[in-house]
N, CA, C and O atoms as a MOPAC input file, in Angstrom:
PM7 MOZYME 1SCF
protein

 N    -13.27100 1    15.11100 1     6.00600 1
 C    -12.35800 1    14.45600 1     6.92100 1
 C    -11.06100 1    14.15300 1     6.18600 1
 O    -11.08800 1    13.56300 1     5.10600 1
 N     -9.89700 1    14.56000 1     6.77000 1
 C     -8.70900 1    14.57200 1     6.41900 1
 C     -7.98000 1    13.07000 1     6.96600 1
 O     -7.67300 1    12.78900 1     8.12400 1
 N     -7.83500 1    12.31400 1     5.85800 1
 C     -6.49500 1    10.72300 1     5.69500 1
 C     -5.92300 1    10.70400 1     5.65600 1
 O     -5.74300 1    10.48900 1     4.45700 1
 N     -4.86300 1    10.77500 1     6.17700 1
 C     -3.34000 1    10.67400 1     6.35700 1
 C     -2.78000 1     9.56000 1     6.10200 1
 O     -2.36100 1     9.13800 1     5.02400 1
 N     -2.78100 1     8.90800 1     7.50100 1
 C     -2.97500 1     7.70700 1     7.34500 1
 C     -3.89600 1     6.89800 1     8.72400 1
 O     -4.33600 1     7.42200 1     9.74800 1
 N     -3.96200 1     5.49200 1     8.28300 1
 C     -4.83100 1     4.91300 1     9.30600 1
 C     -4.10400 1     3.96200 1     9.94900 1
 O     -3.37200 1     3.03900 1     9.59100 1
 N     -4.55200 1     4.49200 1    11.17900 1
 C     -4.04500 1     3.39600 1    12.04700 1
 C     -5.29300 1     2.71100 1    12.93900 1
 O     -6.16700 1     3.38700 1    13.48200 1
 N     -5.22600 1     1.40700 1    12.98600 1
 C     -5.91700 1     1.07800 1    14.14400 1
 C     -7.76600 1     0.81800 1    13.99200 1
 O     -8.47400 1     0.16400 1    14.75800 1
 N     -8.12900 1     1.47800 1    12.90700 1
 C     -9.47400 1     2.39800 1    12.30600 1
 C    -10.38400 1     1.30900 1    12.28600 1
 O    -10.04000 1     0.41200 1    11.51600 1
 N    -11.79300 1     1.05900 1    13.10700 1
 C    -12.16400 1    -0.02800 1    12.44600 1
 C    -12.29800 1    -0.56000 1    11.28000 1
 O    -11.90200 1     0.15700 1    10.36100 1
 N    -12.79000 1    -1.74400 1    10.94400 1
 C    -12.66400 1    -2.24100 1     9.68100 1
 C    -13.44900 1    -1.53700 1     8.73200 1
 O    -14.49700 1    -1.06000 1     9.16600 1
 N    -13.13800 1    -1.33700 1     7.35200 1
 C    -13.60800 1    -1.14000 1     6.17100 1
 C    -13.23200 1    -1.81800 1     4.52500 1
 O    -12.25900 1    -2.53600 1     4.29300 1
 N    -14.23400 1    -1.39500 1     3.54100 1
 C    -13.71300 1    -1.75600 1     2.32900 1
 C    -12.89900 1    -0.74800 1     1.94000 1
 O    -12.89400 1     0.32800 1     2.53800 1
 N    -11.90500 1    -1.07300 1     0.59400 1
 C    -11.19600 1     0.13100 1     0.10200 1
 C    -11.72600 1    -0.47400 1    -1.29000 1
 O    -12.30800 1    -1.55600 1    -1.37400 1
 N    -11.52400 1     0.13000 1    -2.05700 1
 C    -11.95600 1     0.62900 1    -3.70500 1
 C    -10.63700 1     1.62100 1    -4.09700 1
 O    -10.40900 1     2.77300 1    -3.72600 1
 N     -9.89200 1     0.77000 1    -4.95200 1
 C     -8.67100 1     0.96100 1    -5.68100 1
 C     -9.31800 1     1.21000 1    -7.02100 1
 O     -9.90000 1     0.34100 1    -7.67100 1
 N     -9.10700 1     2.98900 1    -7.52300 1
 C     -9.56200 1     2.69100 1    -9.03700 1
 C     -8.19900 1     3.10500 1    -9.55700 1
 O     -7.55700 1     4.08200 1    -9.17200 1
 N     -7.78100 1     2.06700 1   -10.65400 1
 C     -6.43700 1     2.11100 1   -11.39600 1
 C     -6.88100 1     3.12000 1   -12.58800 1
 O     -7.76800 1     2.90100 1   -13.41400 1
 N     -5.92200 1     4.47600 1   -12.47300 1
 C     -5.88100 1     5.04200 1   -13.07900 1
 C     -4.73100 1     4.92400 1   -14.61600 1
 O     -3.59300 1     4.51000 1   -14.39900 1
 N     -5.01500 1     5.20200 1   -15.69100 1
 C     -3.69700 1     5.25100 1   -16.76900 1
 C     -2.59200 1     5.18200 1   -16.77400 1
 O     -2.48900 1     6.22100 1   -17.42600 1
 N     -1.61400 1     4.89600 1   -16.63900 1
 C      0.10500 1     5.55500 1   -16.27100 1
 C      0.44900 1     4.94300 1   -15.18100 1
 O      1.56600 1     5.27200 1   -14.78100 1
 N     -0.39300 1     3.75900 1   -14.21600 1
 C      0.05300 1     3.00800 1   -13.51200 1
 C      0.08000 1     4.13200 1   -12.34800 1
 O      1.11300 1     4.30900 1   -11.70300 1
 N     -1.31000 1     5.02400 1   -12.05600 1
 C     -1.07100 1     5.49600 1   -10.64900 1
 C     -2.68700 1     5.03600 1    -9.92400 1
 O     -3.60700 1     5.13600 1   -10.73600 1
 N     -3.14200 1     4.50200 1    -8.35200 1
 C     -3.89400 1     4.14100 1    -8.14500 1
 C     -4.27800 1     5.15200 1    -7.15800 1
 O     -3.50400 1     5.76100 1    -6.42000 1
 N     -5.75800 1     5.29000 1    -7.22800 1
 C     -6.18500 1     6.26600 1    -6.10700 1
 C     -7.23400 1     5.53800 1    -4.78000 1
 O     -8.45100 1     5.59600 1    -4.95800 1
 N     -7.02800 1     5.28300 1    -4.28500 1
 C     -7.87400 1     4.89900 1    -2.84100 1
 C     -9.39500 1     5.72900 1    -2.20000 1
 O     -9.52700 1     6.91500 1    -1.90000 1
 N    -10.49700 1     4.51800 1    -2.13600 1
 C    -11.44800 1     5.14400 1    -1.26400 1
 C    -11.65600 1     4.62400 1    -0.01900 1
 O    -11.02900 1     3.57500 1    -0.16800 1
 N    -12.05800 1     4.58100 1     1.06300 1
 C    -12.47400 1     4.20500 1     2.22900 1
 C    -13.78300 1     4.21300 1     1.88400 1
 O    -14.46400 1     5.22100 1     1.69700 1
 N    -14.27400 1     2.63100 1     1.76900 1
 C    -16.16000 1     2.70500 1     1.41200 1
 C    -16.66000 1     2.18900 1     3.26300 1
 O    -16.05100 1     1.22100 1     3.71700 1
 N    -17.37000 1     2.64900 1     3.87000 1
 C    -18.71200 1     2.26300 1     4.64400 1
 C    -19.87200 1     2.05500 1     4.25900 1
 O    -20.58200 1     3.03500 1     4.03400 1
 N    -20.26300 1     1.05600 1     4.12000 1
 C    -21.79600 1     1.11800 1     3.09500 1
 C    -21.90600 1     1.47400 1     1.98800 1
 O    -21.24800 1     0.74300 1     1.24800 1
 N    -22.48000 1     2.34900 1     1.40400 1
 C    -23.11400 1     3.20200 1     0.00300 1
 C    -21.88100 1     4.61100 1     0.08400 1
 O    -21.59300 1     5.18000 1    -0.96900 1
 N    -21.52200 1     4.86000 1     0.82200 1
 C    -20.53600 1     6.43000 1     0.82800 1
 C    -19.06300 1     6.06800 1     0.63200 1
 O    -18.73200 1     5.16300 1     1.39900 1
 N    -18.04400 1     6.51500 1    -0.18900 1
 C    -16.93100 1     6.14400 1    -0.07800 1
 C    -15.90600 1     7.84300 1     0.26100 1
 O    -16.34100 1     8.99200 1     0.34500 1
 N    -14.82300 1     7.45000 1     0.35200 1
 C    -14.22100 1     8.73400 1     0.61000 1
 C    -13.17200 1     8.59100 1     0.33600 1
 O    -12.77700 1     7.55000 1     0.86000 1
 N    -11.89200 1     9.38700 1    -0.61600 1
 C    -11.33000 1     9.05000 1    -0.82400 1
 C    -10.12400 1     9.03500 1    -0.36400 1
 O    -10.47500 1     8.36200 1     0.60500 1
 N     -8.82800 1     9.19600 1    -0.15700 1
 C     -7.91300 1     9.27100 1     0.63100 1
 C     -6.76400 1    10.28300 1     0.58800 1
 O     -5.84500 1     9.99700 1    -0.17900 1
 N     -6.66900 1    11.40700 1     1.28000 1
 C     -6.18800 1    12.83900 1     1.00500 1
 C     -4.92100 1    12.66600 1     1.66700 1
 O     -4.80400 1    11.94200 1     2.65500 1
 N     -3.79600 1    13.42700 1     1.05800 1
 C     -2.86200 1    13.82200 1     2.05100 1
 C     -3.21000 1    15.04800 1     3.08200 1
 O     -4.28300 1    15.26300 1     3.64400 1
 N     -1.80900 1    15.89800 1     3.17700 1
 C     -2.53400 1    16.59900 1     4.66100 1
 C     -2.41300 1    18.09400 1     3.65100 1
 O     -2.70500 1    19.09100 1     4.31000 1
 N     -2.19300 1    18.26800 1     2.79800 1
 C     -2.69000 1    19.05400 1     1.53700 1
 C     -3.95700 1    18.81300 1     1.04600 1
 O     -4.25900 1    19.77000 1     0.33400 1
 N     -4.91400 1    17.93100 1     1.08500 1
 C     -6.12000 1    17.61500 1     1.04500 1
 C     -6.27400 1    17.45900 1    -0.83000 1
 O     -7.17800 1    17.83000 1    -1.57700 1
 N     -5.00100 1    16.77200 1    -1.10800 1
 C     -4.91500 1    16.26200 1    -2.50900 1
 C     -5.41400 1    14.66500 1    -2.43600 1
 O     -5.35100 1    14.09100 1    -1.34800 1
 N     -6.00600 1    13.82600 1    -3.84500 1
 C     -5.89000 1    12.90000 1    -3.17200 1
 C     -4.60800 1    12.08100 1    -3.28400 1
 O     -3.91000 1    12.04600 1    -4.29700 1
 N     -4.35700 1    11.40800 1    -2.11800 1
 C     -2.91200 1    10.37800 1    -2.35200 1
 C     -3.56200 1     9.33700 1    -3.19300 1
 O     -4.66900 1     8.80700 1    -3.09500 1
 N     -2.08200 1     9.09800 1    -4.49500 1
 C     -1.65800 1     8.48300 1    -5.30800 1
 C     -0.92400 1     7.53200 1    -4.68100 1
 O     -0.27000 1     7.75600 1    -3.66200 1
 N     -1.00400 1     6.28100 1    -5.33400 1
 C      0.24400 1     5.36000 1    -5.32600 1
 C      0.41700 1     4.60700 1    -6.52800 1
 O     -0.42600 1     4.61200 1    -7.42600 1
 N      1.94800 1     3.68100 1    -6.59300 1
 C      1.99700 1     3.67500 1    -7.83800 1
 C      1.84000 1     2.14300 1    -7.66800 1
 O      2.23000 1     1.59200 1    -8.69800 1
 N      1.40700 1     1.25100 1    -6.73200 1
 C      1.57300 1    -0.59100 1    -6.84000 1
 C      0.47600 1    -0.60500 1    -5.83100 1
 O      0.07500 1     0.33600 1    -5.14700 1
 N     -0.03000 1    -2.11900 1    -5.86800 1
 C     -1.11500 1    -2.87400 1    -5.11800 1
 C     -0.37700 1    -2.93600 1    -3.35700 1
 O     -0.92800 1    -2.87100 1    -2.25800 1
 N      1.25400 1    -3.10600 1    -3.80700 1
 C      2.27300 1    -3.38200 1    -2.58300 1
 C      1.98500 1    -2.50300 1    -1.75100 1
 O      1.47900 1    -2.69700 1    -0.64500 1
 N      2.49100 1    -0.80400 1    -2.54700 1
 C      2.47700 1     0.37800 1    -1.83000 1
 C      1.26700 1     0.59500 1    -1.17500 1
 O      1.22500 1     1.37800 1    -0.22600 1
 N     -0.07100 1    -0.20700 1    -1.69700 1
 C     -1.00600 1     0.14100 1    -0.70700 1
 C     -1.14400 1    -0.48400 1     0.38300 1
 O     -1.14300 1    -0.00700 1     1.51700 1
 N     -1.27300 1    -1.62900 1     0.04600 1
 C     -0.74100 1    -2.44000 1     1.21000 1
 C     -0.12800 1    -2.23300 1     1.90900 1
 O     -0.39700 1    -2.52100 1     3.07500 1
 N      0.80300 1    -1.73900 1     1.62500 1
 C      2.02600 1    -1.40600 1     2.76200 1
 C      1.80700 1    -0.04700 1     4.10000 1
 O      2.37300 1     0.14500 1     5.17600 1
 N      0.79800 1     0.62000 1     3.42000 1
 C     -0.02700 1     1.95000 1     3.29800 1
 C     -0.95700 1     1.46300 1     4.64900 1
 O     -0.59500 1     1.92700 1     5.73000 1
 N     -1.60100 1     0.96600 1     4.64100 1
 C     -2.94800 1     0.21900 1     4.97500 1
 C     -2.72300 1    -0.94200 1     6.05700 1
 O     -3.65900 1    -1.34500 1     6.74800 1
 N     -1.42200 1    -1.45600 1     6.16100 1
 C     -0.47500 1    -2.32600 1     6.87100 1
 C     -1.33200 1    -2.40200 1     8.30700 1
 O     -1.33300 1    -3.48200 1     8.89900 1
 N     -2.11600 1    -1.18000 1     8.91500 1
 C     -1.95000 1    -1.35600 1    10.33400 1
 C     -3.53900 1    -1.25500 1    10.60700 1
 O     -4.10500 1    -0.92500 1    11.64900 1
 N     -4.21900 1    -1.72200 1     9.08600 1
 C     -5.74200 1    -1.04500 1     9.29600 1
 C     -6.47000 1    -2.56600 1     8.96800 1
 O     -6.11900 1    -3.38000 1     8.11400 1
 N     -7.42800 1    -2.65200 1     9.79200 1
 C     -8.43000 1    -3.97300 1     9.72700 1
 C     -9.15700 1    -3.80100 1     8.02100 1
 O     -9.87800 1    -2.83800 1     7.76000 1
 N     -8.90800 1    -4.62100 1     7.23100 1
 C     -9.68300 1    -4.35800 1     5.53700 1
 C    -10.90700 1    -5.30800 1     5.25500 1
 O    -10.40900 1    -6.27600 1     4.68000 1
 N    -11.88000 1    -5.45100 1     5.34200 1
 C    -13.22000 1    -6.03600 1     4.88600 1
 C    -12.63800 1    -7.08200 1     3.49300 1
 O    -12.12200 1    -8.18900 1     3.34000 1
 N    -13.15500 1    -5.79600 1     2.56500 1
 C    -12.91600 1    -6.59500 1     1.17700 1
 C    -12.26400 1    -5.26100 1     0.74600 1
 O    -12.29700 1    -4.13600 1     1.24400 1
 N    -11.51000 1    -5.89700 1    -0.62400 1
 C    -10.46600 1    -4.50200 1    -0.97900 1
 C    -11.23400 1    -4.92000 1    -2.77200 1
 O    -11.33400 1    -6.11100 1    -3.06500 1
 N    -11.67400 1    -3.90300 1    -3.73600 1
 C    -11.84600 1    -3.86000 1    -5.03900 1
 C    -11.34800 1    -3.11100 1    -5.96200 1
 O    -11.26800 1    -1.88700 1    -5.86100 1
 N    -10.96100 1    -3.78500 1    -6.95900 1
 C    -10.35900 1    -3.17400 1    -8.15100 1
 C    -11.10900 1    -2.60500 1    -8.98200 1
 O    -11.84600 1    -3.41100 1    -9.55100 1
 N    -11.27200 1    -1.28300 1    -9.38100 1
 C    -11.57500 1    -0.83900 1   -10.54500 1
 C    -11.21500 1     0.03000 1   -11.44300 1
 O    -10.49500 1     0.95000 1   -11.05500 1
 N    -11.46800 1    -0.00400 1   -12.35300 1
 C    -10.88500 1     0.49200 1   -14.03100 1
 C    -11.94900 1     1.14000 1   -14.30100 1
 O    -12.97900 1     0.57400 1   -13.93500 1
 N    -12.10500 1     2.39800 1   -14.95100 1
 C    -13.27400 1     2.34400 1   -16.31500 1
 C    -12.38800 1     2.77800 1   -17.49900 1
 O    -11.38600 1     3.48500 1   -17.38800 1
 N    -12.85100 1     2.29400 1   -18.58600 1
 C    -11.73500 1     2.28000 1   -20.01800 1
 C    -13.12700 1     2.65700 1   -20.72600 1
 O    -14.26000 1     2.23500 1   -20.49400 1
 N    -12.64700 1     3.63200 1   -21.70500 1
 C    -12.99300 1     4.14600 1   -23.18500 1
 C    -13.03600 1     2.88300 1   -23.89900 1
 O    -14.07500 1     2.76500 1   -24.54900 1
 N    -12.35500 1     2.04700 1   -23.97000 1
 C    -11.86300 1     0.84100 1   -24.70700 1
 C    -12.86800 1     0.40600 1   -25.66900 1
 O    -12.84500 1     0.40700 1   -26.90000 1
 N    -14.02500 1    -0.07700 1   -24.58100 1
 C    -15.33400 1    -0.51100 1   -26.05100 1
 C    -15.97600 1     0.59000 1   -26.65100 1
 O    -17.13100 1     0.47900 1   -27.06100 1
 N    -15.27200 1     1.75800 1   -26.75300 1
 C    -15.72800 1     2.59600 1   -27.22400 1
 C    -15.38100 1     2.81900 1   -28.64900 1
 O    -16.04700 1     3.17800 1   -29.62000 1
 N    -14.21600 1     2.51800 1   -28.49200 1
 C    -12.83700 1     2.84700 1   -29.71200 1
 C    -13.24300 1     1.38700 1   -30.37400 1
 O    -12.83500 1     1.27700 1   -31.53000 1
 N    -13.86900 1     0.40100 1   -29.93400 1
 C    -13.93300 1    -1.05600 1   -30.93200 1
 C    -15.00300 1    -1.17100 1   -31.16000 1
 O    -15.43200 1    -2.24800 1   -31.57300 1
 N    -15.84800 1    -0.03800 1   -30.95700 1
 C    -17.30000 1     0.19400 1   -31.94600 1
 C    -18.45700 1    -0.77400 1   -31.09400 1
 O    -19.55600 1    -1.13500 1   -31.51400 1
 N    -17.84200 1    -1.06000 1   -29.79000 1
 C    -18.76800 1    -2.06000 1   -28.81500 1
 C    -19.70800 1    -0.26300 1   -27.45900 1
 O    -19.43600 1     0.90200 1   -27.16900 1
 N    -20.72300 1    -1.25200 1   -27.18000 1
 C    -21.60100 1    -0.07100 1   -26.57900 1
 C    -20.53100 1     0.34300 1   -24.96400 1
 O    -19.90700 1    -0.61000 1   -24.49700 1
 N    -20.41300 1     1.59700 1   -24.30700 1
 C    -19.60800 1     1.70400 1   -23.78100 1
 C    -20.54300 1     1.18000 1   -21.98600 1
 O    -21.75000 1     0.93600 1   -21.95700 1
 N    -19.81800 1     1.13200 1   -20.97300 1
 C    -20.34000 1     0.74600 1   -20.03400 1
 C    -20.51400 1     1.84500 1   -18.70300 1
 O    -19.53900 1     1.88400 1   -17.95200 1
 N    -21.38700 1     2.51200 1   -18.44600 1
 C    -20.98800 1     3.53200 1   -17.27900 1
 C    -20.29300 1     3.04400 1   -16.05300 1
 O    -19.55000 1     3.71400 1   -15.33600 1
 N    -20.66500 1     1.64500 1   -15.88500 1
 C    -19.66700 1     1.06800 1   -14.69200 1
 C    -18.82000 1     0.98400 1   -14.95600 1
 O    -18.59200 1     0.71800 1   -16.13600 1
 N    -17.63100 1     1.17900 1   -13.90300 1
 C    -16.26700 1     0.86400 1   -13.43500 1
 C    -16.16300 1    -0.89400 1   -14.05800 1
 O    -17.21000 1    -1.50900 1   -13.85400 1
 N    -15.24900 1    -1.56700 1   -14.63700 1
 C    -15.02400 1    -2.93000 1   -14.57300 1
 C    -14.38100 1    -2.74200 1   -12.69900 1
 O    -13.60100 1    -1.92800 1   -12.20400 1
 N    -15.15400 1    -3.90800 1   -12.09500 1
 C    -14.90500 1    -4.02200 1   -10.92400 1
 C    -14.28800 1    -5.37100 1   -10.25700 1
 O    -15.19400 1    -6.03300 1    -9.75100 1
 N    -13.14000 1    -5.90400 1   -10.12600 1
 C    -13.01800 1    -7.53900 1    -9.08700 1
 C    -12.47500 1    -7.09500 1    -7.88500 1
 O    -11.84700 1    -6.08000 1    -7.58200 1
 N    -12.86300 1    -8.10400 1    -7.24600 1
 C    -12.41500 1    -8.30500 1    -6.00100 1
 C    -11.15600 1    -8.71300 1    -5.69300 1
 O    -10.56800 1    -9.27700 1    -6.61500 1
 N    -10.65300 1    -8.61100 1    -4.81100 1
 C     -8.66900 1    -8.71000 1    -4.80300 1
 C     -8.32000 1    -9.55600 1    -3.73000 1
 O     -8.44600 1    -8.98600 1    -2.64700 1
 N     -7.96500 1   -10.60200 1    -3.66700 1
 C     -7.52800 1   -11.51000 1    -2.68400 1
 C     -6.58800 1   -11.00900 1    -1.65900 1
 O     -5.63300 1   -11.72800 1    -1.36600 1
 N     -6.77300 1    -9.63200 1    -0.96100 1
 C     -5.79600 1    -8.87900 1    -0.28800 1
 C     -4.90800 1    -9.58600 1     0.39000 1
 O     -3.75400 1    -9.15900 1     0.38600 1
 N     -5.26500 1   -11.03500 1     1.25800 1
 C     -3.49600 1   -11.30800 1     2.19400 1
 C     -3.28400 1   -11.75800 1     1.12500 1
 O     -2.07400 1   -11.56600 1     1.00800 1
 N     -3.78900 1   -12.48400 1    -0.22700 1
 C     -2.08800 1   -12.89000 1    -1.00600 1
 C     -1.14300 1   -12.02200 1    -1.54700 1
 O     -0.11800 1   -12.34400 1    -2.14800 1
 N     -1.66500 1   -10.58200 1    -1.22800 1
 C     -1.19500 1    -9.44000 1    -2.24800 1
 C      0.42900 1    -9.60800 1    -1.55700 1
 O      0.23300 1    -9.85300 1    -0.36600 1
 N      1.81200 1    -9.57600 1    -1.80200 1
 C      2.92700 1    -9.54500 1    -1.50900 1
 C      2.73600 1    -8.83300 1    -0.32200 1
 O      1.56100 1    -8.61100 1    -0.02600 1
 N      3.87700 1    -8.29300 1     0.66300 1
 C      4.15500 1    -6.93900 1     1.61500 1
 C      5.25400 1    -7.19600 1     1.58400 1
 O      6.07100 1    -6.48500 1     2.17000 1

């Protein structure tokens, strides 16, 4: 299924994983399945701020919205590494628009 954008869509979670270089990629989770969010090239859309998604997302009912990372990090400081994503939860209306 091709994302463009959403309008109107019933409610869902999104799952923001922050990628390196300050670009974030978007999933649409329902339950256990997430999907991620394509242009109409069926790449996935990038953005580069929490704003731009928001701003993105502006017209769509949001559940809960989560942040995640996974970093090499305790890898490189000789700590055991973690297969999970570091994951929080994001206080979405305080996020600016």
């Amino acid at each position: 299924m091709l994302l463009t954008h959403i309008d109107g869509e019933g409610s869902m979670d999104l799952h923001i994983e922050s990628i390196e270089g300050g670009i974030y990629l978007v999933s649409k989770v329902d339950g256990e399945s997430g999907e991620i969010i394509r242009n109409d090239n069926d790449k996935p859309l990038s953005f580069h701020s929490l704003d731009e998604i928001k701003s993105y997302f502006a017209n769509t009912q949001i559940n809960q919205v989560w942040l995640m990372q996974t970093t090499p990090y305790e890898e490189m400081v000789g700590l055991a590494s973690s297969p999970e994503p570091m994951k929080m939860k994001l206080d979405w209306k305080s996020v600016s628009h």
